[in-house]
C-alpha positions in Angstrom: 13.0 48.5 168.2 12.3 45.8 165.9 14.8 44.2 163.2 14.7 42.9 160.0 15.5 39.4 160.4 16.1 39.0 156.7 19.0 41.6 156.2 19.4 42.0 160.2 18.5 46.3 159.7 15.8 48.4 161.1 12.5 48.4 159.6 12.2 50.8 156.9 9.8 53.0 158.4 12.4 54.1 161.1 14.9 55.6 158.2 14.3 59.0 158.8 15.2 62.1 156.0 18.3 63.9 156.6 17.8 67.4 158.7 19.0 70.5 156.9 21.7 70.7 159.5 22.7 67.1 159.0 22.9 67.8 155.6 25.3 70.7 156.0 27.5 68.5 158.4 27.6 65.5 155.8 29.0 68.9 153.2 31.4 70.3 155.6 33.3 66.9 156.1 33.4 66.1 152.2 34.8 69.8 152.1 37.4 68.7 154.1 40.8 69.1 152.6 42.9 65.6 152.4 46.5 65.9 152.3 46.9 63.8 149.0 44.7 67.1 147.4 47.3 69.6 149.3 50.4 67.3 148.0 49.0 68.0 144.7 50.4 71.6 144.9 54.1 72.8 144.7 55.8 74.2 147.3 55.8 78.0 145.7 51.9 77.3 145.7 52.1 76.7 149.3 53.8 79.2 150.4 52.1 81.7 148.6 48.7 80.8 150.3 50.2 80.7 153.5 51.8 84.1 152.9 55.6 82.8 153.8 58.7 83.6 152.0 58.9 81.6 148.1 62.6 80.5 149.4 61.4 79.4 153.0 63.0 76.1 154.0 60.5 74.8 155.3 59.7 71.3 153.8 56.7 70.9 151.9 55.0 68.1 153.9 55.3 70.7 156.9 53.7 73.4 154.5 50.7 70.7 153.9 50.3 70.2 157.6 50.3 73.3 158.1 47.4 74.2 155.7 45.3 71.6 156.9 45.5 72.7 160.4 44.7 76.0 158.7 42.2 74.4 157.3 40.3 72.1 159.8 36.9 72.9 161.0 37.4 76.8 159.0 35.1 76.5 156.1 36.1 80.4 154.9 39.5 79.1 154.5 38.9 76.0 152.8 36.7 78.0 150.4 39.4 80.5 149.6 41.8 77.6 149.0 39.5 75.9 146.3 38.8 79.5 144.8 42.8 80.3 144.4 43.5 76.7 143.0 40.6 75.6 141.2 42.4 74.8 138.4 45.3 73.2 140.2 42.9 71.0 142.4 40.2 70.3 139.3 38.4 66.9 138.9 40.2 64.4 136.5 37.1 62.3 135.1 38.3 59.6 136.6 38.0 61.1 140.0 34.6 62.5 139.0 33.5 59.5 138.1 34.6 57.9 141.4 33.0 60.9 143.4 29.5 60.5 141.9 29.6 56.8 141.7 28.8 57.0 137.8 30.0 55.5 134.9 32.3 56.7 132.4 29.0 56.6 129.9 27.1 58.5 132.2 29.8 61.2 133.1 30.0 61.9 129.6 26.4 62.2 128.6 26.2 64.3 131.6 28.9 66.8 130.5 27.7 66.9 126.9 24.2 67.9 128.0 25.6 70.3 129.9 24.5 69.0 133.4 28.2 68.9 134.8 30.0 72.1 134.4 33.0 72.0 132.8 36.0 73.8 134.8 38.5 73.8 131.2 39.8 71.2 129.4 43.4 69.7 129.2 45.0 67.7 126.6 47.5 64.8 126.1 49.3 63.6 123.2 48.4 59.8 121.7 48.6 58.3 118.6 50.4 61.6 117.0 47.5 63.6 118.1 46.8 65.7 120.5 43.7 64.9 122.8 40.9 67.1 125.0 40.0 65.9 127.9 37.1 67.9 130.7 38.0 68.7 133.9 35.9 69.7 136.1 35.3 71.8 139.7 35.7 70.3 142.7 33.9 73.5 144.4 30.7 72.0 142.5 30.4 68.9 143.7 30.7 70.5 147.5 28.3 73.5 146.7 25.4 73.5 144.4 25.5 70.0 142.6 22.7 67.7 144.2 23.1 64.3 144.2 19.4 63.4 144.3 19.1 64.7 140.4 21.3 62.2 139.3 18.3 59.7 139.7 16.6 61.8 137.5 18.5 61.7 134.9 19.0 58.3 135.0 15.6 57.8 134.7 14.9 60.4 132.3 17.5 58.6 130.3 16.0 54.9 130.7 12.3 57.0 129.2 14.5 58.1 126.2 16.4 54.7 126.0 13.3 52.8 126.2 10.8 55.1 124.0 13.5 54.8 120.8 13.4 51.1 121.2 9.4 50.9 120.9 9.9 53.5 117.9 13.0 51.4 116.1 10.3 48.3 116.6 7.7 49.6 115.0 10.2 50.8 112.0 11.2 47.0 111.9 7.9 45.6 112.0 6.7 47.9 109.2 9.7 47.4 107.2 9.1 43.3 107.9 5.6 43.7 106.5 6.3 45.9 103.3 9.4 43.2 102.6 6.8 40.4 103.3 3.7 41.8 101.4 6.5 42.3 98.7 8.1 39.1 98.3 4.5 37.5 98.6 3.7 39.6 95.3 6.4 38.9 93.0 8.3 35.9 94.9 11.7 35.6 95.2 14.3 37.8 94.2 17.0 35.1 94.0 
Protein backbone atom coordinates (compact mmCIF):
# COMPACT_ATOMS: atom_id res chain seq x y z
CA UNK A 1 0.00 0.00 0.00
CA UNK A 2 1.15 3.33 -1.14
CA UNK A 3 2.00 6.47 1.25
CA UNK A 4 1.64 9.94 1.18
CA UNK A 5 5.12 11.13 1.06
CA UNK A 6 3.98 14.57 1.88
CA UNK A 7 2.26 13.96 5.39
CA UNK A 8 3.78 10.17 5.48
CA UNK A 9 -0.36 8.70 5.66
CA UNK A 10 -2.28 6.43 3.44
CA UNK A 11 -3.82 7.72 0.44
CA UNK A 12 -7.13 9.11 0.96
CA UNK A 13 -9.00 6.76 -0.91
CA UNK A 14 -8.13 3.91 1.51
CA UNK A 15 -9.98 5.81 4.61
CA UNK A 16 -12.84 3.77 4.83
CA UNK A 17 -16.45 4.92 6.69
CA UNK A 18 -16.90 3.65 10.11
CA UNK A 19 -19.19 0.17 10.23
CA UNK A 20 -22.24 0.40 12.31
CA UNK A 21 -20.59 -2.03 14.65
CA UNK A 22 -17.50 0.07 14.81
CA UNK A 23 -19.54 2.80 15.56
CA UNK A 24 -21.13 1.18 18.54
CA UNK A 25 -17.66 0.04 19.86
CA UNK A 26 -16.19 3.70 19.49
CA UNK A 27 -19.90 4.48 21.93
CA UNK A 28 -19.43 1.73 24.33
CA UNK A 29 -15.76 2.92 25.28
CA UNK A 30 -16.67 6.71 25.65
CA UNK A 31 -19.54 5.17 27.92
CA UNK A 32 -17.07 3.95 29.92
CA UNK A 33 -17.19 5.11 33.47
CA UNK A 34 -13.69 6.91 34.63
CA UNK A 35 -13.01 6.90 38.22
CA UNK A 36 -12.58 10.77 38.43
CA UNK A 37 -16.70 10.69 37.28
CA UNK A 38 -17.39 7.96 40.19
CA UNK A 39 -15.08 10.14 42.82
CA UNK A 40 -17.45 12.77 41.98
CA UNK A 41 -20.11 10.99 44.19
CA UNK A 42 -20.33 10.68 48.01
CA UNK A 43 -19.92 7.79 49.73
CA UNK A 44 -23.88 7.52 50.84
CA UNK A 45 -24.35 7.78 46.92
CA UNK A 46 -22.13 4.79 46.53
CA UNK A 47 -23.41 2.75 48.70
CA UNK A 48 -26.78 3.21 47.85
CA UNK A 49 -26.15 2.01 44.17
CA UNK A 50 -24.30 -0.81 45.24
CA UNK A 51 -27.02 -1.69 47.70
CA UNK A 52 -24.58 -1.86 50.90
CA UNK A 53 -25.23 -0.57 54.27
CA UNK A 54 -25.16 3.74 54.39
CA UNK A 55 -22.60 3.15 57.56
CA UNK A 56 -20.47 0.38 55.79
CA UNK A 57 -16.74 0.98 56.39
CA UNK A 58 -15.70 0.37 53.50
CA UNK A 59 -13.57 3.33 52.09
CA UNK A 60 -14.86 5.17 49.27
CA UNK A 61 -11.99 4.64 46.76
CA UNK A 62 -12.87 0.74 47.35
CA UNK A 63 -16.66 1.62 46.73
CA UNK A 64 -15.34 3.37 43.20
CA UNK A 65 -13.40 0.28 42.30
CA UNK A 66 -15.84 -1.58 43.06
CA UNK A 67 -18.49 0.14 40.70
CA UNK A 68 -16.26 0.26 37.91
CA UNK A 69 -15.62 -3.42 38.03
CA UNK A 70 -19.39 -3.39 38.24
CA UNK A 71 -19.34 -1.41 35.54
CA UNK A 72 -16.79 -2.65 32.93
CA UNK A 73 -17.82 -4.18 29.70
CA UNK A 74 -21.97 -4.10 31.35
CA UNK A 75 -23.55 -1.43 29.40
CA UNK A 76 -27.13 -2.09 31.45
CA UNK A 77 -25.28 -1.05 34.38
CA UNK A 78 -23.54 1.88 33.23
CA UNK A 79 -26.86 3.09 31.88
CA UNK A 80 -28.65 2.75 35.20
CA UNK A 81 -25.78 4.54 36.86
CA UNK A 82 -26.09 7.70 34.57
CA UNK A 83 -30.01 7.39 34.86
CA UNK A 84 -29.82 7.46 39.02
CA UNK A 85 -27.18 10.31 38.95
CA UNK A 86 -27.75 12.40 36.03
CA UNK A 87 -27.88 15.32 37.93
CA UNK A 88 -24.90 14.39 40.17
CA UNK A 89 -22.69 13.40 37.03
CA UNK A 90 -24.13 16.45 34.61
CA UNK A 91 -21.87 18.29 32.05
CA UNK A 92 -20.29 21.63 33.47
CA UNK A 93 -19.88 23.77 30.14
CA UNK A 94 -16.61 23.61 30.47
CA UNK A 95 -16.55 19.91 30.18
CA UNK A 96 -19.01 20.21 27.37
CA UNK A 97 -17.11 22.35 25.70
CA UNK A 98 -14.06 20.10 25.98
CA UNK A 99 -16.20 16.95 24.99
CA UNK A 100 -17.40 18.39 21.60
CA UNK A 101 -14.24 20.27 20.90
CA UNK A 102 -16.35 23.66 20.59
CA UNK A 103 -15.96 26.90 21.64
CA UNK A 104 -17.55 28.65 24.40
CA UNK A 105 -19.35 30.87 21.52
CA UNK A 106 -20.57 27.94 19.91
CA UNK A 107 -21.78 25.98 23.04
CA UNK A 108 -23.79 28.82 23.81
CA UNK A 109 -25.52 29.47 20.46
CA UNK A 110 -26.02 25.84 20.52
CA UNK A 111 -27.91 25.79 23.79
CA UNK A 112 -29.89 28.95 23.06
CA UNK A 113 -31.26 27.48 19.81
CA UNK A 114 -32.13 24.68 21.51
CA UNK A 115 -29.71 22.11 19.75
CA UNK A 116 -28.06 21.02 23.21
CA UNK A 117 -30.49 19.97 25.73
CA UNK A 118 -30.36 21.44 28.74
CA UNK A 119 -30.24 18.90 31.88
CA UNK A 120 -31.10 22.14 34.70
CA UNK A 121 -29.33 24.87 35.49
CA UNK A 122 -27.22 25.82 38.60
CA UNK A 123 -26.17 29.04 39.98
CA UNK A 124 -23.25 30.82 41.75
CA UNK A 125 -22.94 34.01 43.48
CA UNK A 126 -20.63 36.98 41.85
CA UNK A 127 -20.62 40.41 42.05
CA UNK A 128 -23.67 40.42 44.72
CA UNK A 129 -25.68 38.55 42.27
CA UNK A 130 -26.66 35.45 41.90
CA UNK A 131 -25.76 33.70 38.49
CA UNK A 132 -27.41 30.69 36.08
CA UNK A 133 -25.39 28.57 34.60
CA UNK A 134 -26.70 25.22 31.97
CA UNK A 135 -25.72 22.04 32.69
CA UNK A 136 -26.16 19.51 30.69
CA UNK A 137 -26.58 15.42 30.21
CA UNK A 138 -23.91 13.34 29.87
CA UNK A 139 -26.35 10.36 28.77
CA UNK A 140 -26.79 12.73 25.50
CA UNK A 141 -23.59 13.06 24.37
CA UNK A 142 -23.28 8.94 24.58
CA UNK A 143 -26.87 8.26 23.11
CA UNK A 144 -28.60 10.36 20.51
CA UNK A 145 -26.27 13.46 20.03
CA UNK A 146 -24.38 13.08 16.58
CA UNK A 147 -21.41 14.56 16.13
CA UNK A 148 -21.57 14.85 12.38
CA UNK A 149 -24.40 17.71 12.77
CA UNK A 150 -22.20 19.83 14.44
CA UNK A 151 -20.62 20.63 10.84
CA UNK A 152 -23.85 21.58 9.96
CA UNK A 153 -24.41 24.03 12.08
CA UNK A 154 -21.30 25.46 11.74
CA UNK A 155 -21.90 25.81 8.41
CA UNK A 156 -25.38 26.89 8.54
CA UNK A 157 -23.97 29.51 10.89
CA UNK A 158 -21.00 30.80 8.45
CA UNK A 159 -24.48 31.11 5.60
CA UNK A 160 -26.09 33.35 8.29
CA UNK A 161 -22.82 35.00 9.29
CA UNK A 162 -21.89 35.72 5.80
CA UNK A 163 -25.50 36.59 4.28
CA UNK A 164 -25.89 39.62 7.12
CA UNK A 165 -22.57 40.92 6.09
CA UNK A 166 -23.64 41.24 2.16
CA UNK A 167 -27.03 42.78 3.59
CA UNK A 168 -25.15 45.34 6.34
CA UNK A 169 -22.99 46.20 2.89
CA UNK A 170 -25.50 47.06 0.88
CA UNK A 171 -27.17 49.27 3.89
CA UNK A 172 -23.65 51.01 3.94
CA UNK A 173 -23.26 51.57 0.44
CA UNK A 174 -26.76 53.03 0.14
CA UNK A 175 -26.38 55.04 3.10
CA UNK A 176 -22.77 56.26 1.42
CA UNK A 177 -24.69 57.27 -1.69
CA UNK A 178 -27.73 59.21 -0.13
CA UNK A 179 -24.91 60.99 2.28
CA UNK A 180 -22.85 61.70 -0.95
CA UNK A 181 -25.73 62.66 -3.38
CA UNK A 182 -26.62 64.85 -0.30
CA UNK A 183 -23.58 66.67 0.51
CA UNK A 184 -23.02 67.16 -3.35
CA UNK A 185 -26.49 69.10 -3.31
CA UNK A 186 -26.19 71.52 -0.58
CA UNK A 187 -22.30 71.16 0.33
CA UNK A 188 -20.97 71.04 3.47
CA UNK A 189 -22.57 71.02 6.57
CA UNK A 190 -19.60 72.45 8.61
Amino acid sequence: MGTNKKHNQPPSSTIQPLTHAEKTDLIEEAIAISEELVSRLTKEHLCEFLNLPLRSRVAKTELVQQLLTRCSGNKVITEQFLEVFAYELALEPWELEKELECTPTERKRWTEEERLPILTTRSFRKGGRDREYPVYDRRMLFSSFDREKMVEWRAEHQTHVHNNRKAAAKVAAETRRTTNERLSKWGPLF
